[in-house]
N, C-alpha and C positions, 0 to 999 in steps of 0.2 A: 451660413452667412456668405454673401457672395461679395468679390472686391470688384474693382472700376478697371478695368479687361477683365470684368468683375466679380468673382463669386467666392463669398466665406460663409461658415456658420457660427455665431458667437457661442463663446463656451466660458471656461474659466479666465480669470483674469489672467495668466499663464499663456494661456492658448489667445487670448486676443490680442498678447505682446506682439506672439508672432505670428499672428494674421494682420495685424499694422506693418511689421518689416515685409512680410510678402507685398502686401498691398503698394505700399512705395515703390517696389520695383514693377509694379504695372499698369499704372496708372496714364501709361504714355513720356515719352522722354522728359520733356518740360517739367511735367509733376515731377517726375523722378528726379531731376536735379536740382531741383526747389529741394525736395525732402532731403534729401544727402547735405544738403550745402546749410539745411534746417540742423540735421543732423549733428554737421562739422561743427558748424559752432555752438553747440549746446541749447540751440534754442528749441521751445517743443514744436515737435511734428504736428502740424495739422491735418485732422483727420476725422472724414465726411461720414456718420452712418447711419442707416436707417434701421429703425426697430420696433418692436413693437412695446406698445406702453399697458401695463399691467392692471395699476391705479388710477383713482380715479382723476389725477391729475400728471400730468406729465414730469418727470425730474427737474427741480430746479438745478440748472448750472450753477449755484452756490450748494448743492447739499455736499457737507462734507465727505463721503464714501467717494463720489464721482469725483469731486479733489483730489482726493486720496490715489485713485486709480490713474489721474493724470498725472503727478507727480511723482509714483512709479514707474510711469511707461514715460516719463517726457516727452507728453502729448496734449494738444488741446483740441477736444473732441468737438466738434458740431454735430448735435445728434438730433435728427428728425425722427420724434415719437408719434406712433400711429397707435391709437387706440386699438386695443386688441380682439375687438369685434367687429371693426371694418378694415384689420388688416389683410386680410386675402384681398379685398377689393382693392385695396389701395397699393399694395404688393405689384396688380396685375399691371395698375395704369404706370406705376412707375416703370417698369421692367417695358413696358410698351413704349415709353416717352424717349427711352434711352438717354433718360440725366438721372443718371444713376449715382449714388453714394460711393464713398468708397468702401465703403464695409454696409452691405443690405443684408439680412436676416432674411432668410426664404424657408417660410413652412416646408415647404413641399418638393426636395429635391427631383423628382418627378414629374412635375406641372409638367404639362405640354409646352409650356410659354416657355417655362427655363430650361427644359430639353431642348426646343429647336434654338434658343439665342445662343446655348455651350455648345453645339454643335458646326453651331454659323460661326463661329470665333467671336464670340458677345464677351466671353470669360474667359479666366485665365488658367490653364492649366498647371496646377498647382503640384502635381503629382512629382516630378521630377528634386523637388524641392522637400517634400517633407521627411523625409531622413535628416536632413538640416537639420533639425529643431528639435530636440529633444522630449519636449511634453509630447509633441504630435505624433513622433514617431513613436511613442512610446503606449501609443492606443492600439488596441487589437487588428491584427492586421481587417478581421472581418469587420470591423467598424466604418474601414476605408471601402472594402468592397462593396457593402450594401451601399455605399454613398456616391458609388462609380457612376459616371453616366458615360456610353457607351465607351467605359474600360479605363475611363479617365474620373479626376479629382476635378469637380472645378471650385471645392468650398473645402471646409472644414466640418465636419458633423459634432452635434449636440450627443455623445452618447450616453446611452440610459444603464441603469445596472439591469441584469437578466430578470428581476424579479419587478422590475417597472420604478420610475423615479418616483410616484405618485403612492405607490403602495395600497393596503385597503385597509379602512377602520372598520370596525367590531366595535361593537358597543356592549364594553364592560357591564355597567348595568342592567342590559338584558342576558348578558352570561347568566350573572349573580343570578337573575331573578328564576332564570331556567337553572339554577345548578349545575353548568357547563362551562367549561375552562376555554382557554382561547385555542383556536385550532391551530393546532400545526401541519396538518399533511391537508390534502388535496379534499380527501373523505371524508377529512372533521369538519370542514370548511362546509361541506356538503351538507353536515348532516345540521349544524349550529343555524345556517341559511332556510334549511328546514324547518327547522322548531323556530325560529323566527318568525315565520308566516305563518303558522299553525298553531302555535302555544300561546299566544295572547301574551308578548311580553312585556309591555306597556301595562300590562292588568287592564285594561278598561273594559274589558268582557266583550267586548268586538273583533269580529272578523275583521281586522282593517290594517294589518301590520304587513311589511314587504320586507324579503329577508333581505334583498343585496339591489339598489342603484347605480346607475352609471349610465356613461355615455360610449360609442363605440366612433371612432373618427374614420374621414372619409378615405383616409388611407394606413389605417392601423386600428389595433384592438382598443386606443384610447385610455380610458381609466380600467378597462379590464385586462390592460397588458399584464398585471401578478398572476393571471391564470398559471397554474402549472402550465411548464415547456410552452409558451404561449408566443415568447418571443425568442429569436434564434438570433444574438448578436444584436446589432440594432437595426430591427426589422421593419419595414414599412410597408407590408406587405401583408394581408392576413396568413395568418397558419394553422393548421389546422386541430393544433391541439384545443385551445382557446376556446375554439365553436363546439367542440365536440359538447367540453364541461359545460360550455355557457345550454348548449341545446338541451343535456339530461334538465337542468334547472328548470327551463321554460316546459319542457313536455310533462313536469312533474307539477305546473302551475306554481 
């Protein structure tokens, strides 16, 4: 998520405490003593962000949870929800318009777009600062690395755990029906995905079953980031463990 000199990544409610107090101080002087002087006297911080929307209707600013969230952080949030199947599009036009939020959510710390605007001083180099803040600094240093753009911080990163946020379902009832327990290593995994396309576990006596689905993103392994060793840290990058497993799968049909 990028802030207004502006680059952050939304995370935990924690971590977008203090990516709100970062953001106040960069917003350009005027913001910044607006917000302090917001601050001084107790009143909530207002605070501009853009992000992407999930459902199939955007957050009400009555739903209790986002209440809840501003009345921890003593903030009143304006938040412009973009639909999450034309946000990249809509990502690009705003970072182009330069009326930026003060807290914008960016897929893709590597765009070309937002490489050249952090580089031109579009964003705010945040790096000097995160030792401050206890949640932030308290993320693996490699978390911050893979998020550098040339050697700097200009956001916050979303990080994932080693074994992917998303995880992979198995379906129990085709276990049961094969007599096969849930895998735990790499090779069980391998061989259950097997007899899933091969063993008819639906019964319908058709050739028609696929052991494993998913999608592979335009800059990561996607929903097949739980491959064994697949991700190193929070990678956005292919690696090459990932392809290797994913390639025995497809050369075995």
């Amino acid at each position: 998520m990028y802030t207004n000199k502006h680059v952050f990544t939304k995370g935990t409610v924690i971590g977008m405490i203090a990516a709100l107090t970062l953001t106040a101080c960069s917003a350009g002087q005027e913001a910044t003593t607006d917000k302090k002087a917001e601050a001084t006297s107790n009143e909530p911080v207002k605070i501009s962000m853009f992000t992407n929307q999930q459902g199939a209707q955007a957050v009400d600013p009555s739903n209790p949870i986002l209440q809840e969230i501003e009345k921890k952080t003593n903030t009143k949030l304006n938040i412009t929800w973009v639909p999450v199947n034309t946000y990249s599009e809509k990502t690009k036009v705003m970072l182009a318009s330069g009326d930026l939020s003060d807290l914008s959510l960016v897929m893709n710390v590597f765009d070309s777009q937002v490489v050249q605007m952090a580089t031109s001083g579009a964003f705010w180099d945040i790096t000097p600062y995160i030792k401050d803040y206890k949640t932030l600094s308290a993320m693996p240093a490699v978390v911050w690395d893979n998020a550098k753009i040339k050697g700097k911080n200009y956001g916050i990163p979303r990080p994932r755990p080693l074994e992917s946020s998303w995880g992979v379902h198995v379906r129990k009832d085709w276990l049961d029906k094969l007599g096969m327990k849930a895998p735990e290593t790499m090779d069980e995994m391998y061989a259950v995905l097997k007899a899933f396309t091969e063993k008819d576990p639906d019964g319908n006596g058709k050739n028609d079953t696929i052991g494993i689905t998913g999608q592979v993103d335009a800059e990561g392994m996607g929903l097949y980031g739980w491959v064994e060793d697949g991700w190193q840290g929070w990678c956005t990058r292919f690696c090459p463990q990932p392809t290797v497993a994913l390639h025995r799968c497809y050369a075995q049909n």
